[in-house]
DRENDO-1510 file (C-alpha; in Angstrom, 1 decimal, always signed):
<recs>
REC; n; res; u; v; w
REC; 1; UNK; +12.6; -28.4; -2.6 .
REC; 2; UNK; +11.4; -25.6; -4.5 .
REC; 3; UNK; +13.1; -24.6; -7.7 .
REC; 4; UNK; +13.9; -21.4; -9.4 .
REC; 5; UNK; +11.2; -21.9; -11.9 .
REC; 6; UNK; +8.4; -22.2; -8.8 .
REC; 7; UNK; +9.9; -19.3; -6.6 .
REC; 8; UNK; +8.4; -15.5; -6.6 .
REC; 9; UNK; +10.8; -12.3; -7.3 .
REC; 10; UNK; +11.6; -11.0; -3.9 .
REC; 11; UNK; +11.6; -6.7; -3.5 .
REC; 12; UNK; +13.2; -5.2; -0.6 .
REC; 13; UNK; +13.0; -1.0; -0.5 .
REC; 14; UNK; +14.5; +0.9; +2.5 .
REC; 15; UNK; +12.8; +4.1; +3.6 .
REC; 16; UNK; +13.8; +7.0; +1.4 .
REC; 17; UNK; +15.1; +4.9; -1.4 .
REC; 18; UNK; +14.0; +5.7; -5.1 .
REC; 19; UNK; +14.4; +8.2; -7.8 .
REC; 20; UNK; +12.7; +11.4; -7.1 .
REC; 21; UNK; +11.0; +13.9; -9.5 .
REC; 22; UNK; +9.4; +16.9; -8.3 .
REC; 23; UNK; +5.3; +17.3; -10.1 .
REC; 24; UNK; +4.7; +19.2; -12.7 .
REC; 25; UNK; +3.7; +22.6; -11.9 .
REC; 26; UNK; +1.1; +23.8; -10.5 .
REC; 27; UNK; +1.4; +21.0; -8.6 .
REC; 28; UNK; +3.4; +21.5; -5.0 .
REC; 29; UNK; +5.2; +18.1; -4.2 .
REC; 30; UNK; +7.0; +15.2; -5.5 .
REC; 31; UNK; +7.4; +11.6; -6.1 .
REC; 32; UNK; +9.7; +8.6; -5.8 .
REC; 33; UNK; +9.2; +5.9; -7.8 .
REC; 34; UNK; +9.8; +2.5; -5.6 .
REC; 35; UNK; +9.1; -0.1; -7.9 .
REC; 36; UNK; +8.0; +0.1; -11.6 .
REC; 37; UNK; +8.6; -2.7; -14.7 .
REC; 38; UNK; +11.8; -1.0; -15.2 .
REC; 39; UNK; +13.3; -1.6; -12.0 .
REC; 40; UNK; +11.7; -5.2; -11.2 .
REC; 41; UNK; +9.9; -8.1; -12.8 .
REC; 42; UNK; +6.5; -7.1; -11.6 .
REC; 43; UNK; +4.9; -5.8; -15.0 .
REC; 44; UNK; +1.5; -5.5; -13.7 .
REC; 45; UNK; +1.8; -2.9; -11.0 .
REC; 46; UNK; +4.1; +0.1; -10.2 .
REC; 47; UNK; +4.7; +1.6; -6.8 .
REC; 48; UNK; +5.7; +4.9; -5.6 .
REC; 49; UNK; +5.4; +7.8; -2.4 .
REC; 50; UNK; +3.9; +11.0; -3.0 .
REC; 51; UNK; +4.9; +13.8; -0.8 .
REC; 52; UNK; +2.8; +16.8; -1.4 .
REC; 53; UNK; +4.3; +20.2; +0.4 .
REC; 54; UNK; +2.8; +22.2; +2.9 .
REC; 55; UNK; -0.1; +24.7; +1.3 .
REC; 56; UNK; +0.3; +22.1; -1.4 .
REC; 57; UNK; -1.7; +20.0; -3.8 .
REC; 58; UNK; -1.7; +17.7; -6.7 .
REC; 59; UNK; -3.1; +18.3; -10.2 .
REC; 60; UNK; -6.8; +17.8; -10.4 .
REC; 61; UNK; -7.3; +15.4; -13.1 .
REC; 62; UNK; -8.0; +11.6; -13.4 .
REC; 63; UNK; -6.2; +8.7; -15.5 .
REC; 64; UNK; -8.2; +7.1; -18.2 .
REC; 65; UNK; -6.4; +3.9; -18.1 .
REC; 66; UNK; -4.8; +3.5; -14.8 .
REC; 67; UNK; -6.2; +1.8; -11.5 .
REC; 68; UNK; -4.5; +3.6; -8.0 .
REC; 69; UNK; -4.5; +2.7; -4.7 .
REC; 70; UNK; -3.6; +5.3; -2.2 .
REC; 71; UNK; -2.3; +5.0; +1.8 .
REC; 72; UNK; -1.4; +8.0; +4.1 .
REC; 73; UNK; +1.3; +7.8; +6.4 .
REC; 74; UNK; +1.9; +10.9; +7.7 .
REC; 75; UNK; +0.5; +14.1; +7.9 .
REC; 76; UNK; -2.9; +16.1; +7.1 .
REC; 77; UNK; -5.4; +16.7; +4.3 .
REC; 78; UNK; -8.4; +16.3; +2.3 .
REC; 79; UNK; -8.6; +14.3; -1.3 .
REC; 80; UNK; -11.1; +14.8; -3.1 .
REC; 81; UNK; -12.3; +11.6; -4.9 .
REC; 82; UNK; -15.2; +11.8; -7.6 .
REC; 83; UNK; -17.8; +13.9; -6.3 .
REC; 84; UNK; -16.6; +13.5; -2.6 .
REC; 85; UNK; -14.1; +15.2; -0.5 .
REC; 86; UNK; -12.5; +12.8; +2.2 .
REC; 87; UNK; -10.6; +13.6; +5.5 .
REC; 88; UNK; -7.0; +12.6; +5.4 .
REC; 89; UNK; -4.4; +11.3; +8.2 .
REC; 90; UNK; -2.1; +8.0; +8.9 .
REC; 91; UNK; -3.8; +5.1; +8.5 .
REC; 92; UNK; -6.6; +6.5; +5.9 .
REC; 93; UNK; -7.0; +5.0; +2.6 .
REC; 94; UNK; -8.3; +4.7; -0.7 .
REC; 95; UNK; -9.0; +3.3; -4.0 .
REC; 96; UNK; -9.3; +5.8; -7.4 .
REC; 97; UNK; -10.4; +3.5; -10.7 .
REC; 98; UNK; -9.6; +4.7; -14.0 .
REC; 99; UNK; -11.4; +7.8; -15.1 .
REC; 100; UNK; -12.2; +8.7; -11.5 .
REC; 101; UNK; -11.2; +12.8; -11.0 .
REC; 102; UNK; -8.8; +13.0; -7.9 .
REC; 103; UNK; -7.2; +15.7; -6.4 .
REC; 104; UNK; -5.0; +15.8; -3.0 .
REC; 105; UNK; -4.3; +19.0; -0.5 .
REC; 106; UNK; -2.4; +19.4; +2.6 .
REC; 107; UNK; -4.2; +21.0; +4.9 .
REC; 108; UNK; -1.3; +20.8; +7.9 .
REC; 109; UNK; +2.2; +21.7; +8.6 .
REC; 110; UNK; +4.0; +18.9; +7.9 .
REC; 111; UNK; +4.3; +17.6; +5.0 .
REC; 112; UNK; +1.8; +14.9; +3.6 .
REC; 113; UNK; +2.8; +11.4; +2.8 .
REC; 114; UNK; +1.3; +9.0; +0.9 .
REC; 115; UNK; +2.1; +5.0; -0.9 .
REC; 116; UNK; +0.5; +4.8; -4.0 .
REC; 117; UNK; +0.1; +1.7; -5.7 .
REC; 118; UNK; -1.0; +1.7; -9.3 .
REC; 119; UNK; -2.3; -1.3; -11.2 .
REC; 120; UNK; -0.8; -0.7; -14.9 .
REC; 121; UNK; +2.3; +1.4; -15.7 .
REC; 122; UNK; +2.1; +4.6; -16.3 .
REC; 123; UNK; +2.4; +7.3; -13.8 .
REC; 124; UNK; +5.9; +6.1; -12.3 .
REC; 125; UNK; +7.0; +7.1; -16.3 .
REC; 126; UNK; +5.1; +10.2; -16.4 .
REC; 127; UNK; +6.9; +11.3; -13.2 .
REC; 128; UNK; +10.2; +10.6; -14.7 .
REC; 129; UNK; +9.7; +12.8; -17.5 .
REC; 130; UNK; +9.6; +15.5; -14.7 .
REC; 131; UNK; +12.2; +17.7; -13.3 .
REC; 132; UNK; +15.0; +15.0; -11.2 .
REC; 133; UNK; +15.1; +16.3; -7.4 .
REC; 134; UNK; +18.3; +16.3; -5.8 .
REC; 135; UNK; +18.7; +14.7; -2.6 .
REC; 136; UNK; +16.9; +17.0; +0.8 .
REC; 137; UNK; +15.5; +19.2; -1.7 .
REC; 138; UNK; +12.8; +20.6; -0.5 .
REC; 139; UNK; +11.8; +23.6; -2.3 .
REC; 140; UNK; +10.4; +22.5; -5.9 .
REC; 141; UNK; +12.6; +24.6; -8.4 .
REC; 142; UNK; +11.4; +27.8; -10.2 .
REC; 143; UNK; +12.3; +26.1; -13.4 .
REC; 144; UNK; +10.7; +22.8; -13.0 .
REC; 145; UNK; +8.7; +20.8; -15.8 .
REC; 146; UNK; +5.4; +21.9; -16.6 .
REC; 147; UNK; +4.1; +19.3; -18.6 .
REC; 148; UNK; +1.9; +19.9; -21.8 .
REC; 149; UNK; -1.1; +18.6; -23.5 .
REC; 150; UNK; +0.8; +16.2; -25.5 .
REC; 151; UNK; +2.7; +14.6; -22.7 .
REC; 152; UNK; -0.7; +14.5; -20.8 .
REC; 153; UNK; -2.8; +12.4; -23.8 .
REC; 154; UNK; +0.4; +9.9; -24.2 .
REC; 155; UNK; -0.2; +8.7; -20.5 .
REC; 156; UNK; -4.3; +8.9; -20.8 .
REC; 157; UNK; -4.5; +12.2; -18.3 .
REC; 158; UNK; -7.7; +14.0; -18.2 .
REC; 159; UNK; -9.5; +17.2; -16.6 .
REC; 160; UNK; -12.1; +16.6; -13.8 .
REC; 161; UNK; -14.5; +17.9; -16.7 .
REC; 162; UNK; -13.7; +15.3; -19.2 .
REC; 163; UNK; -13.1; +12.8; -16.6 .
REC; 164; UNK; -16.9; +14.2; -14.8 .
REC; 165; UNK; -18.7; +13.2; -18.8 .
REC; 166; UNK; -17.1; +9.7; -19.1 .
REC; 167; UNK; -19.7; +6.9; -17.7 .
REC; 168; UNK; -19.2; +3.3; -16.7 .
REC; 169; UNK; -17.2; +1.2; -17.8 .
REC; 170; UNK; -15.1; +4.3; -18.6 .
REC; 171; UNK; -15.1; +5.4; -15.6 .
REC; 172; UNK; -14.0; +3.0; -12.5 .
REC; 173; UNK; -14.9; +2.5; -9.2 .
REC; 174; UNK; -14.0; +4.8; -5.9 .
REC; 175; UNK; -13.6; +3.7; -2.6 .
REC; 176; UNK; -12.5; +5.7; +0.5 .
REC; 177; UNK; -11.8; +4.2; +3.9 .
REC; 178; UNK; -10.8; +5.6; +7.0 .
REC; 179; UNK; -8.4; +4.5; +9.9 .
REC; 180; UNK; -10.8; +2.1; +11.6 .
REC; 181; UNK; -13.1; +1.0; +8.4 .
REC; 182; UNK; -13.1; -2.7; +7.5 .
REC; 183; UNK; -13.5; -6.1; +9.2 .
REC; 184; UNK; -11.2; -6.6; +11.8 .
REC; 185; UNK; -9.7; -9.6; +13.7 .
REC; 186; UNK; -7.9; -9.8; +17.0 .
REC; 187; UNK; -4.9; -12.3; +16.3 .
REC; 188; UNK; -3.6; -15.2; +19.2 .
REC; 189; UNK; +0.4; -14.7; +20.7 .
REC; 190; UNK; +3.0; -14.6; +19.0 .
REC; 191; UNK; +1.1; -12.4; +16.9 .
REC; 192; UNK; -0.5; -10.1; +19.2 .
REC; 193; UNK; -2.6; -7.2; +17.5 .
REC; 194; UNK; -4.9; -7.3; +14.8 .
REC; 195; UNK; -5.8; -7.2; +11.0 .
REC; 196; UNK; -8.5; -5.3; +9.6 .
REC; 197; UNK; -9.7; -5.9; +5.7 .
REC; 198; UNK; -9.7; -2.8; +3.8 .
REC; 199; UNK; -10.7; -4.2; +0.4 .
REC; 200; UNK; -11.0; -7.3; -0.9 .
REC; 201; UNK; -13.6; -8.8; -3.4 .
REC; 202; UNK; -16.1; -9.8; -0.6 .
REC; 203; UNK; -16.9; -6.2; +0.1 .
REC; 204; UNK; -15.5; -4.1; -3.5 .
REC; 205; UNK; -16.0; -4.5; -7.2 .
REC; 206; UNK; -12.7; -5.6; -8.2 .
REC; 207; UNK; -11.4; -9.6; -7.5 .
REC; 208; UNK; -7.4; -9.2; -8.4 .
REC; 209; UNK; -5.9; -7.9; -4.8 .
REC; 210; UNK; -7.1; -7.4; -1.2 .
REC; 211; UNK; -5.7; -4.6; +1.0 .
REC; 212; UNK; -5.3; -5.2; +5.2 .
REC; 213; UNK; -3.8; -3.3; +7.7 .
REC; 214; UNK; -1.7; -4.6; +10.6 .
REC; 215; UNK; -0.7; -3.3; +14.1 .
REC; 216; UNK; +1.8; -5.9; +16.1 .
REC; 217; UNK; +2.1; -4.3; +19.3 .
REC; 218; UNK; +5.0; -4.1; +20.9 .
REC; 219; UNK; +7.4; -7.8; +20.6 .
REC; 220; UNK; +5.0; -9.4; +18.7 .
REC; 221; UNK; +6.1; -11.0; +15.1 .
REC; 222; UNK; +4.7; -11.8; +12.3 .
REC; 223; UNK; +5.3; -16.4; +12.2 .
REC; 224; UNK; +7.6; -17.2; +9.4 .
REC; 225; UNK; +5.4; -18.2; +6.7 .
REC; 226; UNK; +5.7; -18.7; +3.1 .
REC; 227; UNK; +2.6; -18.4; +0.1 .
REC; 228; UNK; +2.5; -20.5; -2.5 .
REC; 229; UNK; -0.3; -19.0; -5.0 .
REC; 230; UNK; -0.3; -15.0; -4.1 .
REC; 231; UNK; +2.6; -11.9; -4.3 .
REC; 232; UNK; +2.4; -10.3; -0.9 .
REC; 233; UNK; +3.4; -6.3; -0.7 .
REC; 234; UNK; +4.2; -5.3; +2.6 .
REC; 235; UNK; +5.1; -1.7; +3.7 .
REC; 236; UNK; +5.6; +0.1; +7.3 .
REC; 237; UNK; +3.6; +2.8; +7.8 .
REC; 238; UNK; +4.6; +3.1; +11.2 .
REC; 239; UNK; +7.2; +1.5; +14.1 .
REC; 240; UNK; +10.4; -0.3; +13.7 .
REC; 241; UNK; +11.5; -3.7; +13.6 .
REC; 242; UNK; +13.1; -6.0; +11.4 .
REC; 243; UNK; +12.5; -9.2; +9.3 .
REC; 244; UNK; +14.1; -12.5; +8.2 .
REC; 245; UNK; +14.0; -12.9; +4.9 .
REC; 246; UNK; +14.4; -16.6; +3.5 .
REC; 247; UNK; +16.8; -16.3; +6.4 .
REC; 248; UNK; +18.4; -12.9; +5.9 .
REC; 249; UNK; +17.5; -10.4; +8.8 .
REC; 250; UNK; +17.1; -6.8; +7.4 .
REC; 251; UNK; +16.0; -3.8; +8.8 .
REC; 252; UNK; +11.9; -3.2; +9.0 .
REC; 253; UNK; +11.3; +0.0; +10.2 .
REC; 254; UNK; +9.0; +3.0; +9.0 .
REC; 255; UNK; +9.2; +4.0; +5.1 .
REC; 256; UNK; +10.2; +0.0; +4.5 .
REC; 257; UNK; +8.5; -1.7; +1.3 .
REC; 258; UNK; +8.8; -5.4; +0.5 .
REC; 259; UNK; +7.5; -7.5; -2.1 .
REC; 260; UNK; +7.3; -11.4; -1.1 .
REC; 261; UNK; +7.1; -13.4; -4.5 .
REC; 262; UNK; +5.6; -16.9; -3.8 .
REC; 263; UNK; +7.6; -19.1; -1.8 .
REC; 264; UNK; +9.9; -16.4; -0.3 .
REC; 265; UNK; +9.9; -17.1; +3.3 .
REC; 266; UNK; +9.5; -14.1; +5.6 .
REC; 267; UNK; +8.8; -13.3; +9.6 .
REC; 268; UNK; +8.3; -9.8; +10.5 .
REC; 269; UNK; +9.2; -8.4; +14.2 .
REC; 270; UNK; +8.0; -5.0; +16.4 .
REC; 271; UNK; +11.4; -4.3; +18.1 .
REC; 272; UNK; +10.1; -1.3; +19.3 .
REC; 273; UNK; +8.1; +0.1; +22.0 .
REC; 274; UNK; +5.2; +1.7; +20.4 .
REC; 275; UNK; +2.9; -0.5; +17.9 .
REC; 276; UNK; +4.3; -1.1; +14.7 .
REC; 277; UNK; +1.8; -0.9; +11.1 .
REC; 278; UNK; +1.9; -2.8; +8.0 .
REC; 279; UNK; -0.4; -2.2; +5.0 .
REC; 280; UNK; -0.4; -5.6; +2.4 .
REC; 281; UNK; -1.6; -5.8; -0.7 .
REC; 282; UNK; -2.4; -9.6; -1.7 .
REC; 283; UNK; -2.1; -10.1; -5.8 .
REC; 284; UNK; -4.4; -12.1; -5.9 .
REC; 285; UNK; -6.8; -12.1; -2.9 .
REC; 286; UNK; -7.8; -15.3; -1.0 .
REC; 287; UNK; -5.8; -15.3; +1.9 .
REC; 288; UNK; -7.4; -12.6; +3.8 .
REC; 289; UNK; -11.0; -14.7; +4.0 .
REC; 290; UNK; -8.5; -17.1; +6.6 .
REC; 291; UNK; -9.2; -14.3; +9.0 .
REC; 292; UNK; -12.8; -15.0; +9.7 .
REC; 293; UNK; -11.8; -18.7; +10.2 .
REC; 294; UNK; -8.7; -18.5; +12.2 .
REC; 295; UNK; -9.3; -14.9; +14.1 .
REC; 296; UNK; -11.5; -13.4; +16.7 .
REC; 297; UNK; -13.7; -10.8; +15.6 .
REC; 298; UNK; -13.0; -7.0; +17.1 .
REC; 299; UNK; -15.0; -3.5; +16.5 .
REC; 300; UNK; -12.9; -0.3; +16.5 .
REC; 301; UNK; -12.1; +0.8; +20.4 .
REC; 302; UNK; -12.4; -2.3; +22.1 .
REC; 303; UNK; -9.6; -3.5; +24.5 .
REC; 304; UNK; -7.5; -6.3; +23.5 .
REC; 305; UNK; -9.2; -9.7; +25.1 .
REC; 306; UNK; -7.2; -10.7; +28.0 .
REC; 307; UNK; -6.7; -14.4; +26.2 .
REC; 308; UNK; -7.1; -15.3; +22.5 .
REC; 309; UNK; -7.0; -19.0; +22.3 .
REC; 310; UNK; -5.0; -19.8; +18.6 .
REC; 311; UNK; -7.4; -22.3; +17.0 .
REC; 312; UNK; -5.5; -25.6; +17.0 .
REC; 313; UNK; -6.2; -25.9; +13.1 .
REC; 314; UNK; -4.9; -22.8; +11.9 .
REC; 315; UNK; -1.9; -23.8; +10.5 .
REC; 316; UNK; -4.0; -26.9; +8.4 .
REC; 317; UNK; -6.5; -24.6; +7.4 .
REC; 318; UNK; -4.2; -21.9; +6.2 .
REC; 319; UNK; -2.2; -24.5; +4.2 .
REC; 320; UNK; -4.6; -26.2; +2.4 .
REC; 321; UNK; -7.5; -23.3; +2.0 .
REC; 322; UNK; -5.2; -20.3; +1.6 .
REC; 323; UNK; -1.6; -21.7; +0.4 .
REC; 324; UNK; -0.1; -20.1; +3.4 .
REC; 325; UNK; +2.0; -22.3; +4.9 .
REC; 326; UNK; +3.8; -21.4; +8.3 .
REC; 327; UNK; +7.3; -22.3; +9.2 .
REC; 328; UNK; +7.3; -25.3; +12.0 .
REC; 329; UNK; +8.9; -23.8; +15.4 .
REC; 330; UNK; +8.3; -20.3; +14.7 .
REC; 331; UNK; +5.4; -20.2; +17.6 .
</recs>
């Protein structure tokens, strides 16, 4: 039996839930702060979506103090990271250390959509200061927040100039990966699909979280399982479905974020008939180097293997190597 004391926090965000804020001008777009340390117990991370507008872009800048992980889910663009200028579009990714000079533009119709997950508080409060968008608003008011240099130094925000002089340590890492970048491992029934490992500390410069994407294809599901040393962020980049959560079903579709504390059972399910996607971010990493153990290898365009024997050890190896400990009768 596990007590109060042992058990995680457990997150659950539908799509479109969260205060808004439109960005301080010049910028075209806004945000909506998911999950900061004033809205949960997490105190070491903040999460939120940027939408930037058609014809739009964010300020070009860089935060001295704050780490930022970025994932696009809909739409077109560029970002221009450090010294490089990356393609954007579902599915692309990456990682912009403190002191790193960043700047995002939509290049398409639509609008562009993207999960930011920032390692230290700070940005989720800096968009708060900004104007409050009202709900369907989608035209950023003439009269909307321009923030000033003060505001800017309190939350550590720089020019691409000043943020171009700073050197190492001052200046973080950068990492850009696209759809079909990272090690990837076809997975056995019930769980049909694959995960591919975006970062982790095998292959980056940082040890405290791992990022994977997951497609389930079409009524495939995620086993119930359970961690017992590691906060797992989930969110649905695409499809539908749903999930039981330490036995209550909620919905799981597209625009869903979850954060599974330790010990919160959860079992994830494509109801749909397209593939469903899941980016997770593992605080701390470990359990992603099961997939080289308990998968089978796959390279970007390859057709699923007709059979994909499950390794009759899985479920011992992921308990006692990674903590992750799967729900008896769940497949």
């Amino acid at each position: 039996m596990i007590s109060d004391f042992e058990k995680g926090p457990l997150l659950y965000h539908g799509a479109g839930e969260g205060a808004s804020y439109w960005m301080s001008s010049p910028a075209k777009g806004y945000v909506t702060v998911k999950i900061s340390p004033e809205n949960s117990p997490f105190t070491t991370f903040s999460v939120f979506e940027t939408i930037v507008l058609p014809s739009g872009s964010t300020n070009d800048g860089a935060f001295k103090w704050i780490d930022q992980h970025f994932m696009c889910f809909d739409g077109e663009g560029i970002v221009r990271l450090g010294a490089e200028t990356h393609d954007l579009k579902k599915g692309a990714s990456f990682f912009c250390g403190h002191g790193v000079p960043l700047q995002i533009e939509n290049t398409g119709d639509g609008n562009l959509r993207l999960l930011i997950t920032a390692f230290g508080s700070g940005p989720e409060r800096m968009a708060a200061l900004g104007t409050r968008r009202k709900l369907d608003e989608s035209v950023p008011p003439a009269d909307r927040v321009r923030f000033g240099e003060d505001v800017k130094a309190n939350f550590g925000v720089i020019s691409r100039a000043e943020a171009e002089a700073l050197s190492p340590p001052l200046r973080g890492v950068a990492r850009y990966c696209s759809p079909d970048d990272g090690e990837s491992y076809w997975q056995a029934d019930p769980t049909a699909g694959y995960i591919t490992v975006k970062l982790a500390p095998s292959n980056f410069s940082l040890n405290h979280f791992a990022v994977a994407t997951q497609l389930l294809e079409p009524a495939a599901y995620v086993r119930e399982h359970t961690h017992r040393q590691c906060d797992e962020m989930i969110f649905v980049f695409d499809g539908e479905g749903y999930a039981d959560i330490n036995g209550e079903r909620r919905d799981f579709g597209k625009g869903t974020l979850a954060v599974f504390g330790r010990y919160n059972t959860h079992r994830i399910v494509n109801t749909g008939k397209t593939d469903m996607m899941l980016m997770g971010i593992m605080m701390p990493p470990g359990i992603e180097a099961a997939l080289s153990e308990t998968g089978v290898r796959r390279k970007p365009g390859d057709s699923r293997p007709k059979s994909i024997p499950r390794n009759a050890e899985t479920g011992k190896i992921l308990a006692e190597r990674y903590g992750m400990i799967v729900t008896q009768g769940q497949g």
